[in-house]
N, C-alpha and C positions, 0 to 999 in steps of 0.2 A: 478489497478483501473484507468478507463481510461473515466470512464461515467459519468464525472462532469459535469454542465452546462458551465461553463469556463464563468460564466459572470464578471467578473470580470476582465478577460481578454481580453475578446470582440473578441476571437474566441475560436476555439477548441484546450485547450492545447496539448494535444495527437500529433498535426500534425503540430507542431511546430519542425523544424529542426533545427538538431545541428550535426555537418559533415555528413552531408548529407541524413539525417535518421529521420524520425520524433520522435519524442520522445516515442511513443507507440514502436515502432518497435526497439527502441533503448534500451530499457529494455528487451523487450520480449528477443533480442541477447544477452544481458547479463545473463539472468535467463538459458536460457539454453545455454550459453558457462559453467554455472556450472552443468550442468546434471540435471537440474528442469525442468518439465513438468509444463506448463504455459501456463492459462485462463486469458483471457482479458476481465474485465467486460467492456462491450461499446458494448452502439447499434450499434455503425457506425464499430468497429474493433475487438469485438470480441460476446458475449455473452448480451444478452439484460437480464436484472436482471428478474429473474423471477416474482417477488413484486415489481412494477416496484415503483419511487416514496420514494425510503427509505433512499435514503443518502449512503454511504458509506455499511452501515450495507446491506443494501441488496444488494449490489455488493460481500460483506463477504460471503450471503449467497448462491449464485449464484455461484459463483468459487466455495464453500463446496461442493455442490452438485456435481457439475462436477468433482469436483478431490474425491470422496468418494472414492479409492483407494488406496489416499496418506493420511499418518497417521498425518501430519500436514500441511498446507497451511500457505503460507508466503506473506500477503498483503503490496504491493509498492503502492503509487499516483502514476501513470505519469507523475507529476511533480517536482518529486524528481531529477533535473537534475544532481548532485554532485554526489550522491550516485552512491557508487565502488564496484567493485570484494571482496575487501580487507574485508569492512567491512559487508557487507552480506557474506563473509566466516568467518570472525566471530561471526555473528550474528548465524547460522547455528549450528556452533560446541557448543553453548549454550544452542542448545534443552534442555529439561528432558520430561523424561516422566509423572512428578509427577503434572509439572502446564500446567494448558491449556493454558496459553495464555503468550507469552513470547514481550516483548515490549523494543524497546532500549530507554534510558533517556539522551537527549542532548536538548536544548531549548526547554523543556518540550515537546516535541513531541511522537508522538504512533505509527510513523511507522520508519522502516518497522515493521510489527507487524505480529508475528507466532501464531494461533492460532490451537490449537490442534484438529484434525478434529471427532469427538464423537457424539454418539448420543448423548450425555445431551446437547453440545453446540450448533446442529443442531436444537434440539427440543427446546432452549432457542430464538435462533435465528427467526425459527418459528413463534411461539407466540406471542414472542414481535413485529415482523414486522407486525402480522394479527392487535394487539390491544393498538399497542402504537404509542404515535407521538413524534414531537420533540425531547426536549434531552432524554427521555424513549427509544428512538431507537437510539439510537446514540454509537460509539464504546467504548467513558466514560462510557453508561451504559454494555457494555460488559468487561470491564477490571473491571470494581467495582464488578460486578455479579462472576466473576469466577479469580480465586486463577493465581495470574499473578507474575510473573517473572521479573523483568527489569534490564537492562543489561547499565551498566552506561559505554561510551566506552568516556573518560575525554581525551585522547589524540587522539584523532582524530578530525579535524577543526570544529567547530560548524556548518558553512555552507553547508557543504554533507548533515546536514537532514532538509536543508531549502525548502518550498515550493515558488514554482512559480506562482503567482496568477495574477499578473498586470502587462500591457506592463513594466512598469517601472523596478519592481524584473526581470524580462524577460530581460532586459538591461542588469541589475547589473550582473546575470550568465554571459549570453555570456561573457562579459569582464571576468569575473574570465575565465572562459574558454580561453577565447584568451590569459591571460596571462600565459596560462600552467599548471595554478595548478589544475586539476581534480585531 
């Protein structure tokens, strides 16, 4: 997920560099150093959401579509700069097949978030984008809607599932960064 507006940044988080890579391109190398085949919702770097205007949810929907081949798709921000190999190979080996939507729980957060790729959750997705707004289309309202899974990973640092939103948190990384601990 790479199609935020970044106002809160005051520019585009995506193309913000950290050893030498912007952060779009810095994930995408990660997803497939693990063998994922990986869609970039972003106008500017990957796929323009087909519902344009939806938040997150329709960048969900826009990667589904694309990867209708793969039995579940696994949603990152782009601003997830911590987030490792380590814990998305864990996150992975937690599939089931039994719940659609699998979320990990560390400071209440929803991503990375696997959601199991189905027509019912397609045709969910759909609908709600065509005739809902606000929190109705929101990915709260996709984890309540369908039978979800969460994956509580209590020793791993709270800060790998922090988001980067303001020059300031943009700070606070790089330093965690400079001092080594990715």
């Amino acid at each position: 997920m790479a199609g935020g507006k970044s106002s809160r940044m005051g520019k585009d988080k995506a193309s913000l560099v950290i050893d030498k890579l912007p952060l779009v391109y810095r994930l995408q190398e990660m997803l497939t150093s693990l063998g994922l085949s990986v869609v970039i919702s972003s106008k500017r770097f990957g796929l323009t959401d087909i519902i344009p205007d939806k938040g997150p949810l329709g960048g969900c929907y826009t990667a589904m579509t694309a990867l209708r081949h793969c039995h579940h798709v696994i949603v990152i921000p782009v601003d997830m700069v911590h987030l490792n190999k380590d814990i998305l190979v864990r996150l992975l080996q937690e599939i089931t097949n039994k719940n659609l939507a699998t979320i990990t729980k560390c400071n209440d957060q929803h991503f990375p978030l696997i959601i199991k790729n189905t027509e019912s959750v397609m045709s969910w997705l759909l609908q709600t984008l065509l005739t809902k707004e606000g929190r109705a289309c929101s990915i709260g309202a996709l984890l309540q809607r369908f039978d979800t899974h969460s994956i509580s990973i209590e020793d791993c640092a709270s800060y790998r599932f922090d988001n980067v939103n303001t020059p300031s948190q943009w700070c606070q990384a790089l330093g965690i960064i400079e001092q080594g601990l990715r």
